[in-house]
C-alpha positions, 0 to 999 in steps of 0.5 A: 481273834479266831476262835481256835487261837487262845491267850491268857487274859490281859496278855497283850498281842505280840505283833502290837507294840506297847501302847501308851495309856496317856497322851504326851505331855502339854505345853505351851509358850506365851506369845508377844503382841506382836508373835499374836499379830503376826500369826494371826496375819498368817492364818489370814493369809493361808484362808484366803489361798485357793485350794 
């Protein structure tokens, strides 16, 4: 900030919205035998591709 502009301490910049002070929420799912089997074909697949 340059040095001829002041604003109280802690007052936060009106041109930034309000940033959060913690991440979203996690959450996971449990997956079937075969949701794991086919994902994994999945990710096999897409490694394989040429870029």
């Amino acid at each position: 900030m340059p040095e001829h502009v002041s604003r109280p301490e802690g007052h936060p910049l009106p041109a930034l919205p309000q940033q959060r002070q913690t991440g979203p929420r996690s959450e996971s799912v449990e997956l079937t035998t075969e949701e794991r089997a086919a994902f994994a074909e999945l990710v096999r697949h897409l490694g394989d591709r040429d870029v």
